[in-house]
N, C-alpha and C positions, 0 to 999 in steps of 0.2 A: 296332382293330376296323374297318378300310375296308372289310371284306367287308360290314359291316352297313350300312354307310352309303353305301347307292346311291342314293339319293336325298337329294333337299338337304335334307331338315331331317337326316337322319342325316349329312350331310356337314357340315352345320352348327354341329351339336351339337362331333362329331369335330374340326374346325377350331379349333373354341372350346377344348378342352379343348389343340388345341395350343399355341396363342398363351399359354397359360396357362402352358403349361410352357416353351416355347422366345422365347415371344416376337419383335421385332421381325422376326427373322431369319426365321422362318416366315411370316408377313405377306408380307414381299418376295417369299418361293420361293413362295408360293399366287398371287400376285398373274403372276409370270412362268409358272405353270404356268395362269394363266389365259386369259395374252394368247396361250400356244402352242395355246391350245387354240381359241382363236378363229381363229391362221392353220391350223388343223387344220380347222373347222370348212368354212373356203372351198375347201376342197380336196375333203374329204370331207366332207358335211352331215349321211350316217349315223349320222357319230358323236359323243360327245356327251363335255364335258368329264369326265364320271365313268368316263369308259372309260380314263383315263388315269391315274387317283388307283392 
């Protein structure tokens, strides 16, 4: 359900309920889709890391 979770507590919840299931391995790939999103952000400031989820 990422369509519901556009915003951080529904991304939150969603993240949560991954780690749960996948564990460390999710952690990492969240953590790397987070830093691309921050050299995302310097480039384009429009957008916002949920635009990539």
């Amino acid at each position: 359900n990422v369509q519901e979770g556009r915003g951080p507590e529904g991304h939150t919840a969603f993240f949560a309920s991954q780690v749960a299931r996948h564990g460390s391995f999710v952690w990492k790939f969240h953590v790397l889709l987070l830093l691309y999103s921050l050299i995302i952000k310097t480039r384009a400031p429009h957008r916002s890391y949920f635009d990539y989820i």
